[in-house]
C-alpha positions as CSV (number, residue, x, y, z in Angstrom):
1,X,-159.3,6.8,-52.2
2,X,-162.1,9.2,-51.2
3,X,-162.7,9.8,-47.8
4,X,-166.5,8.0,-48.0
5,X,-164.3,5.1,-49.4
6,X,-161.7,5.0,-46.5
7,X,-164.4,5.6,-44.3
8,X,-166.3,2.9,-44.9
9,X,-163.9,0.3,-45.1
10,X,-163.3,1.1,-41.5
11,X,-166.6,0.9,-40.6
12,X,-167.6,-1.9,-42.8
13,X,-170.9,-1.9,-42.9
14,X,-172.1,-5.8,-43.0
15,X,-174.2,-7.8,-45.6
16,X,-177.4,-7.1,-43.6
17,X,-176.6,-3.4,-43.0
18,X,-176.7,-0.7,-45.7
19,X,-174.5,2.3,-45.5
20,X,-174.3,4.5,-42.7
21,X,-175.7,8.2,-42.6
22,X,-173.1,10.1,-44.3
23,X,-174.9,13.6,-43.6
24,X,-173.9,13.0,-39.7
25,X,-170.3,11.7,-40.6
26,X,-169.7,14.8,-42.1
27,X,-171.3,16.9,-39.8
28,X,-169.3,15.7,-37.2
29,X,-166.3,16.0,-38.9
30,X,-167.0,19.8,-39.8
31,X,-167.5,20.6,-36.4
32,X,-164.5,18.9,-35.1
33,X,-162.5,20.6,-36.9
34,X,-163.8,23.9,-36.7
35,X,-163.0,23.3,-32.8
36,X,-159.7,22.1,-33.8
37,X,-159.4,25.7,-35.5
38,X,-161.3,27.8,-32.6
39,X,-159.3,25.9,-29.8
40,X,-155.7,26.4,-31.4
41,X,-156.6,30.8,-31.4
42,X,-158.3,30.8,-28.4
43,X,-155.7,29.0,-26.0
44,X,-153.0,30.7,-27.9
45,X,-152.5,33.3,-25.1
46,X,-152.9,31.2,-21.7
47,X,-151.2,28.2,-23.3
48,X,-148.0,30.4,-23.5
49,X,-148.5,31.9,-20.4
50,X,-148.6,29.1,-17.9
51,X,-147.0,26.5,-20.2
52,X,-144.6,28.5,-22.4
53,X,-145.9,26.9,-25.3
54,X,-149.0,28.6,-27.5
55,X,-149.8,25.4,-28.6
56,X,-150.0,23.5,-25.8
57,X,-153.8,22.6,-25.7
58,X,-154.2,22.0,-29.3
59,X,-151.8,19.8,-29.0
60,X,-153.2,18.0,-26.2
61,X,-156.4,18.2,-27.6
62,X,-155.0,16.0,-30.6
63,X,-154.0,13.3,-28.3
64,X,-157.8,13.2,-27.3
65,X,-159.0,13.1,-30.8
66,X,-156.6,10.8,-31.9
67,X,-158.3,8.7,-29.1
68,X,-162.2,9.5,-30.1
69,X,-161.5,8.9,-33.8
70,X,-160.4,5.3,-32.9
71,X,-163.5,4.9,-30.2
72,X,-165.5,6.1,-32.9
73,X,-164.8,3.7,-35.6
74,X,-164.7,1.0,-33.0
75,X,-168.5,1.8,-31.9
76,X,-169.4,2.6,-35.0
77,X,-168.3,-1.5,-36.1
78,X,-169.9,-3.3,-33.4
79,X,-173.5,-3.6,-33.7
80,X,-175.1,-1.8,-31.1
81,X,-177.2,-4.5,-30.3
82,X,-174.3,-6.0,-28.3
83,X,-174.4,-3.3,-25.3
84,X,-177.7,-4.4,-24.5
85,X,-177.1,-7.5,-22.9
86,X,-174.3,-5.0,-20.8
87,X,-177.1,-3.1,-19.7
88,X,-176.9,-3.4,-15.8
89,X,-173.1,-3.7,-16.1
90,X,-173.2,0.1,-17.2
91,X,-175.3,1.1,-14.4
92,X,-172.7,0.2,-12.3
93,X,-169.8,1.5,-14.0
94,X,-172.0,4.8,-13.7
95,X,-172.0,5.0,-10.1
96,X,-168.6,3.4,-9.6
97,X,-167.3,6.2,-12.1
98,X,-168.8,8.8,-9.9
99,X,-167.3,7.5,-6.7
100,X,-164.2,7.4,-7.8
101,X,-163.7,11.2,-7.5
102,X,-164.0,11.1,-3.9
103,X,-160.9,8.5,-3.2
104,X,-158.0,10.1,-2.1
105,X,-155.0,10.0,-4.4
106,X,-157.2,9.4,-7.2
107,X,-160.0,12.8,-6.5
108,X,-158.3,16.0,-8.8
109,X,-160.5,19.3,-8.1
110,X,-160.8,21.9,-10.9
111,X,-162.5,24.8,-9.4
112,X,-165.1,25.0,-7.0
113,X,-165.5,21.0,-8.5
114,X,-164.2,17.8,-7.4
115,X,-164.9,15.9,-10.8
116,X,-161.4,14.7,-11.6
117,X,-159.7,11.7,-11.3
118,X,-155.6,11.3,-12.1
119,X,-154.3,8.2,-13.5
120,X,-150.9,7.6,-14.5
121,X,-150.4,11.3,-15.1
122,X,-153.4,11.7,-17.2
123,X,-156.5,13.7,-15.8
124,X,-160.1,12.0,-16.7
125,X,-163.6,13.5,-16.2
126,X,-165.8,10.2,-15.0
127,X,-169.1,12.2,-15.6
128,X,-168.0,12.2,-19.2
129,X,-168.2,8.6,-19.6
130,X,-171.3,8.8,-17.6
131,X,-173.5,10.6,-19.9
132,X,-173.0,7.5,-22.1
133,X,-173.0,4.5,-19.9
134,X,-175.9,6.0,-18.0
135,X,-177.9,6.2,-21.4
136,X,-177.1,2.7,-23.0
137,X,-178.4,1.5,-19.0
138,X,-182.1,3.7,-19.4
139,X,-182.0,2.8,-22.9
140,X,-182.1,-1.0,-22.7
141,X,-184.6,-0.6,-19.7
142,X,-186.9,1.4,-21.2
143,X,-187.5,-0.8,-24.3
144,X,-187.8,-3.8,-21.4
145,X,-190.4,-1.9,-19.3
146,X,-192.3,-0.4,-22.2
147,X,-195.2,-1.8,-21.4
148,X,-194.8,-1.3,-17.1
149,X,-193.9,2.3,-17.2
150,X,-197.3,3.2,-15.6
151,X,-196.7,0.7,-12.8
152,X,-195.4,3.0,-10.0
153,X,-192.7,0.7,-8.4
154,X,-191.6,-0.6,-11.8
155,X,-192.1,2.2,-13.5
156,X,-191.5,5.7,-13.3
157,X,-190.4,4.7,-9.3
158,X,-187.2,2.4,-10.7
159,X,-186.6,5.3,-13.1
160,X,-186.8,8.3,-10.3
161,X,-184.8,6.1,-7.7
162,X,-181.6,5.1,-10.1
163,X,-181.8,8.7,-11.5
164,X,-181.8,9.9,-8.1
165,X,-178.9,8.1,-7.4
166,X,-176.8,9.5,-10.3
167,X,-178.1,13.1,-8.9
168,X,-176.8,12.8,-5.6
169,X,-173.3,11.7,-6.4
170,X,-173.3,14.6,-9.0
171,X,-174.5,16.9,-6.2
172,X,-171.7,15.7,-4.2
173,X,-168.8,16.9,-6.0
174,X,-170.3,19.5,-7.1
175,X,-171.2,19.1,-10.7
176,X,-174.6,21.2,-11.3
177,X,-173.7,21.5,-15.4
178,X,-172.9,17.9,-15.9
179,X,-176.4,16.5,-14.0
180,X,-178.7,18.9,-15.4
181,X,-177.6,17.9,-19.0
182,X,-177.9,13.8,-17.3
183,X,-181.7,15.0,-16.2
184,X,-182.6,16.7,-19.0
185,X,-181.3,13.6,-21.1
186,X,-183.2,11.3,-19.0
187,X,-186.3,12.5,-19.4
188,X,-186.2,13.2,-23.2
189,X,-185.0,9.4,-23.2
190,X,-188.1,8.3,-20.9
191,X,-190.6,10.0,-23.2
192,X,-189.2,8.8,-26.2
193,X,-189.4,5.6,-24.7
194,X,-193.5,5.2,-23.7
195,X,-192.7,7.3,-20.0
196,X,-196.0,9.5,-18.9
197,X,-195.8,13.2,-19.8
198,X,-197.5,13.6,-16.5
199,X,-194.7,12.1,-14.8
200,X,-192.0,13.8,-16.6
201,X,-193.9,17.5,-15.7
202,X,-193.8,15.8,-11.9
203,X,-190.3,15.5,-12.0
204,X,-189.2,18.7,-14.0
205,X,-191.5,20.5,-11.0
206,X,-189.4,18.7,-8.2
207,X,-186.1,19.6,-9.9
208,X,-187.1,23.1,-10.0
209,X,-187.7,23.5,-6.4
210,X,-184.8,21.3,-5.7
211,X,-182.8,23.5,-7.6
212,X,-184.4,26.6,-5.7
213,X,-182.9,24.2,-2.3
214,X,-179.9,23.9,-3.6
215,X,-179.4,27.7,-4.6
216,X,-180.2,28.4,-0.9
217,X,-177.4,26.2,0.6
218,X,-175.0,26.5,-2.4
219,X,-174.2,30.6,-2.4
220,X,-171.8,29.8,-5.1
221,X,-175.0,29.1,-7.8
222,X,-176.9,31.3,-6.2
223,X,-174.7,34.4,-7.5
224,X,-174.9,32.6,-10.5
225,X,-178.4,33.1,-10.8
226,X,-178.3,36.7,-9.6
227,X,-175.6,37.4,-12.1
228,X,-178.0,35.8,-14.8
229,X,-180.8,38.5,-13.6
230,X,-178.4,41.6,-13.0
231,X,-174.9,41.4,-14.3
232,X,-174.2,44.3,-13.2
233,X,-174.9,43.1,-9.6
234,X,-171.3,42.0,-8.9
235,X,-168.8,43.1,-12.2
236,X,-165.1,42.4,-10.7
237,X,-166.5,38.9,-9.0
238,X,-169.6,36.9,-9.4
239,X,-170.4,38.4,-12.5
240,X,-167.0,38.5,-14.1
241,X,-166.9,36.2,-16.7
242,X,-170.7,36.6,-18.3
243,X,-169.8,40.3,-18.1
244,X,-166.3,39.5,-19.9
245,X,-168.4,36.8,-22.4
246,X,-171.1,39.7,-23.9
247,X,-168.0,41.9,-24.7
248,X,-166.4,39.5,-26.5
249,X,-170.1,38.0,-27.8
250,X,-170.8,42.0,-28.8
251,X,-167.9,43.2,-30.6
252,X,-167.6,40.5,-32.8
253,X,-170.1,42.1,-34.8
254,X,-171.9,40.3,-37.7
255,X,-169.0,39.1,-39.2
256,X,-166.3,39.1,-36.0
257,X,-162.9,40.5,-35.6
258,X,-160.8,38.0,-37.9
259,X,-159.4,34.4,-36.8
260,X,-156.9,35.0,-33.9
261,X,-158.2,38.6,-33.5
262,X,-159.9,38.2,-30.2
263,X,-158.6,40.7,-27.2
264,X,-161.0,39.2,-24.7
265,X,-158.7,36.2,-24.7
266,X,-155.9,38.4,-23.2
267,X,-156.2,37.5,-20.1
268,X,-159.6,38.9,-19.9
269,X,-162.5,36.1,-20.3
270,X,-161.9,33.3,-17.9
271,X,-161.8,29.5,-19.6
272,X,-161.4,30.4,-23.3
273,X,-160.6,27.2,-24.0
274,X,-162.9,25.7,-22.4
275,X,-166.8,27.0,-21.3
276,X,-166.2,30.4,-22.6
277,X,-164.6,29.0,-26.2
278,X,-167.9,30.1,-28.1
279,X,-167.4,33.9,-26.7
280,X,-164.2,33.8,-28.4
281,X,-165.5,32.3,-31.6
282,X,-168.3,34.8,-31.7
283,X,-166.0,37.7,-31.1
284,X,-163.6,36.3,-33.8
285,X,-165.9,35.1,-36.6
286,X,-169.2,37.1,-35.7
287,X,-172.8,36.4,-36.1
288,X,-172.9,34.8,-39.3
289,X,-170.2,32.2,-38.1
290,X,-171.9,31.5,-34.9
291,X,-174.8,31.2,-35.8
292,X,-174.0,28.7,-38.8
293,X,-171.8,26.5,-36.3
294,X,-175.3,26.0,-33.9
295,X,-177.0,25.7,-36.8
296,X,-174.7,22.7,-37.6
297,X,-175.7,20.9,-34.3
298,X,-179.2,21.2,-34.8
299,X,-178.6,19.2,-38.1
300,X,-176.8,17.3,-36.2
301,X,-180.1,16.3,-34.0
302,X,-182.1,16.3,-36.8
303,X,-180.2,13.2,-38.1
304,X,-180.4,11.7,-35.1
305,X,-184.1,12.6,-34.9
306,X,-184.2,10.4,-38.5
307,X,-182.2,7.6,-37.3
308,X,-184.1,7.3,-33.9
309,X,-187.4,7.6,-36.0
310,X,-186.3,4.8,-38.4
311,X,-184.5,2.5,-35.9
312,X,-185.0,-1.3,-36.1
313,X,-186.4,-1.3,-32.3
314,X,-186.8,0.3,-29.5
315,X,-183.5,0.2,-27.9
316,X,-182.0,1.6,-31.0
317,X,-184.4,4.5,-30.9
318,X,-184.0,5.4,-27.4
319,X,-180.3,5.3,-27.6
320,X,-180.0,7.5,-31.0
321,X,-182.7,10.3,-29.3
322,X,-180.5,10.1,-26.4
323,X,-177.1,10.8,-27.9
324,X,-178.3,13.9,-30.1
325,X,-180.3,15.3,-26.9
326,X,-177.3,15.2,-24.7
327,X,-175.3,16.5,-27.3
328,X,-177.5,19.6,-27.8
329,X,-179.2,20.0,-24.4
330,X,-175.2,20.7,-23.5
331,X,-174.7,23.3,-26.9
332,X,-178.1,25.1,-25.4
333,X,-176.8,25.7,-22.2
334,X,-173.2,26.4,-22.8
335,X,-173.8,28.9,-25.3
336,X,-177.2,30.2,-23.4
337,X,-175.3,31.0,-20.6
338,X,-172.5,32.6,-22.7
339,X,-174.6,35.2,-24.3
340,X,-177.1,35.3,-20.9
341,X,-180.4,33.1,-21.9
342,X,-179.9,31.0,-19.1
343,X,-177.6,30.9,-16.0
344,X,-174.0,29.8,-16.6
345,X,-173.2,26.2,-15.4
346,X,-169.4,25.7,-16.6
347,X,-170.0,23.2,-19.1
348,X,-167.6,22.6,-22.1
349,X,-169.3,23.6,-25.8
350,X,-169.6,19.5,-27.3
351,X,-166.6,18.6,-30.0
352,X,-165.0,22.1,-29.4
353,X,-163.9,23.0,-26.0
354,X,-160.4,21.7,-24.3
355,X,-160.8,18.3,-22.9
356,X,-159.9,14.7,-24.0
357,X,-162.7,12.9,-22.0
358,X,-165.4,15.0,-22.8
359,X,-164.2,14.8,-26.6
360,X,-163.5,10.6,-26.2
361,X,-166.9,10.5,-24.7
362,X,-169.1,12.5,-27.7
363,X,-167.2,10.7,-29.9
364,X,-167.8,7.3,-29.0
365,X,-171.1,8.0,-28.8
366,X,-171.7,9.4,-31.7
367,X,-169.8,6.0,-33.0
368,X,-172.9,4.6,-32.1
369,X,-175.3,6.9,-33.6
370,X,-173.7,5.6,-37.1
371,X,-173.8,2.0,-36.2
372,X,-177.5,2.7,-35.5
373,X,-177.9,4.5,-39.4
374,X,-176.7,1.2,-40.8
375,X,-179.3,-0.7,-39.6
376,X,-182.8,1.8,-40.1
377,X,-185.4,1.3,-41.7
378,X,-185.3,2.5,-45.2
379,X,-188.6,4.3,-47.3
C-alpha cells in the first residue's frame, strides 16, 4: 500500500468530497521530519547534560507527534463545517485556557514567562491551543458579520474588544511572542474576511505605540530591542543569544558544517532545541538548506492561499487563510529574529522546535486545512 493509499483511507474523503490537497500532505510531512532530524542533533548535547540521555527530547518529541498525527487525521475526517456551530464555545475555552496559567498548583513558569500549566506530570502550553480555538471563534464570526463589519459596535468594536481581551491575558503572563503572532493572525483573518483596511492600519498604529508602552514598563523587551539595534550593546547578557545565533547563522557557510557538526550547541547558544533550533540548522546544513526549508513553508501558505481562494464559503476561507498565516507569521519572526531582521520574541520555529503542544496544536490545525481541500471548488 502506498502512502497516498494509506493516507486516504484514514482520511476518507466522502462521496461529496474529492481528494484532499496532496501537495500540503506532503509538505507537511517533509518538514516534520526534517525537524525530527534537526531536533535529534541539536538537543544532542543539553539532553545528555541535564538528563543523561542525548536522546531525550527526540524522544519526547515523538510522544507529541504520535499525538498530532492522530489529531491530524481526526480533523482532517470531520468536516469542518461542524466547528462552526462551536463557535462561541471556543471563545471561551480561549480565555479559560489563558487563565489557567495563573492558578496555583496548575501555573509552570519557563523563563521570564508564566505560560505553563502541569497536569498529571505532563507540561501544556494553553496559548498553543489558543491560536487555534481563537481562530475557528473569528472565523465563524466574521462570515456571520460580513455584511456589519462597518457598524462600529458590531463591527470592528466586537472584533477590537474580544481581541483585546486575548491581549491582556497574554500580557499578563508575559507572552509577547505568542500575542503578536495571535494579532498579526487576527488581522490577516479580519481582512480576509470583508474587515476595513482602514481599521486594520488603526489598530496596527495602536499596537505600535502600545508596544513602545510596554517596552517602557517591561525593561526585559526593551533590551530586546536595543539588542536588535546594537548587538554589541550588551555581548555576555542582553545580547547573548542573537550574538551566539549569527555565529552559528555565519559559519555555516553556503552549504553548513555537516549534520551533527554544530559547536554553537555546546553549551554556547541558548534554547537549541527550541527558539534558536534554526541557528543550529543553518550552522549545520548552510544556506542552501535553510533557505530551501523556508522556502517549503511558503509553499506551504501558498496552498493554503489556494484552498482559502477555492473554499466552499466563507468560513472555510477565513479559517484556511488563518491557519497558513499563523503558521508563517510565526516562521518570519522566529527565524527574523534568529539572523537579526526583527527583534527576538522566544517563539518556537512551527513543526520543528521541542514542544508537544505547540506540535499537537499546528498539527490539528493543519488537519483542518486538508479537510478544507476536500471540499473546494474545483476549475
Amino acid at each position: 500500500m502506498s502512502f497516498k493509499q494509506g493516507v486516504n483511507n484514514l482520511i476518507k474523503p466522502r462521496a461529496s468530497q474529492h481528494e484532499p490537497d496532496w501537495s500540503l500532505i506532503i509538505t507537511t510531512a517533509v518538514i516534520v521530519v526534517f525537524g525530527l532530524v534537526m531536533l535529534s542533533s541539536a538537543s544532542l548535547v543539553v539532553a545528555y547534560k541535564e538528563y543523561n540521555d542525548s536522546y531525550y527530547f527526540f524522544k519526547h518529541q515523538l510522544l507529541g507527534l504520535f499525538a498530532g498525527i492522530i489529531a491530524f487525521l481526526f480533523f482532517a475526517r470531520v468536516d469542518y463545517h461542524k466547528w462552526k456551530k462551536y463557535a462561541f464555545g471556543f471563545l471561551i475555552f480561549s480565555i479559560v485556557m489563558l487563565l489557567l496559567v495563573f492558578i496555583p498548583g496548575l501555573s509552570a513558569e519557563y523563563g521570564k514567562s508564566r505560560s505553563w500549566i502541569n497536569i498529571f506530570g505532563f507540561s501544556l502550553q494553553p496559548s498553543e491551543f489558543v491560536k487555534l480555538s481563537f481562530l475557528l471563534y473569528l472565523a465563524a464570526w466574521l462570515e456571520s458579520r460580513h455584511k456589519k463589519l462597518e457598524d462600529i459596535s458590531r463591527g470592528i468594536g466586537h472584533f477590537v474588544v474580544i481581541l483585546g481581551i486575548i491581549c491582556l491575558l497574554m500580557l499578563l503572563q508575559p507572552d509577547i511572542g505568542t500575542l503578536s503572532i495571535i494579532v498579526l493572525t487576527s488581522l490577516v483573518v479580519y481582512f480576509v474576511g470583508g474587515g476595513n483596511i482602514k481599521h486594520i492600519l488603526a489598530i496596527i498604529l495602536l499596537s505600535i505605540a502600545a508596544v513602545s508602552i510596554m517596552a517602557h514598563f517591561m525593561p526585559y523587551q526593551a533590551n530586546r530591542i536595543k539588542c536588535f539595534i546594537d548587538p554589541s550593546y550588551s555581548k555576555d547578557e542582553f545580547c547573548y543569544q542573537i550574538n551566539q545565533s549569527l555565529i552559528a547563522v555565519g559559519s555555516g557557510g553556503i552549504f553548513g558544517r555537516g549534520l551533527g557538526a554544530s559547536r554553537q550547541k555546546y553549551s554556547y547558544l541558548p534554547e537549541v532545541y527550541n527558539d534558536s533550533i534554526f541557528a543550529v540548522i543553518g550552522e549545520e546544513t548552510g544556506l542552501i538548506m535553510s533557505a530551501g526549508l523556508v522556502l517549503l513553508f511558503m509553499f506551504l501558505f501558498y496552498r493554503g492561499y489556494l484552498i482559502s481562494k477555492r473554499a466552499p464559503d466563507g468560513f472555510g476561507a477565513n479559517l484556511a487563510i488563518g491557519i497558513v498565516s499563523w503558521i508563517v507569521i510565526q516562521v518570519i519572526i522566529n527565524i527574523g529574529g534568529m539572523i537579526k531582521l526583527m527583534p527576538m520574541t522566544g517563539v518556537p520555529l512551527p513543526l520543528i522546535s521541542y514542544g508537544g503542544s505547540a506540535l499537537l496544536a499546528a498539527l490539528s490545525a493543519l488537519g483542518i486545512l486538508v479537510n478544507i481541500s476536500k471540499q473546494t471548488r474545483l476549475r
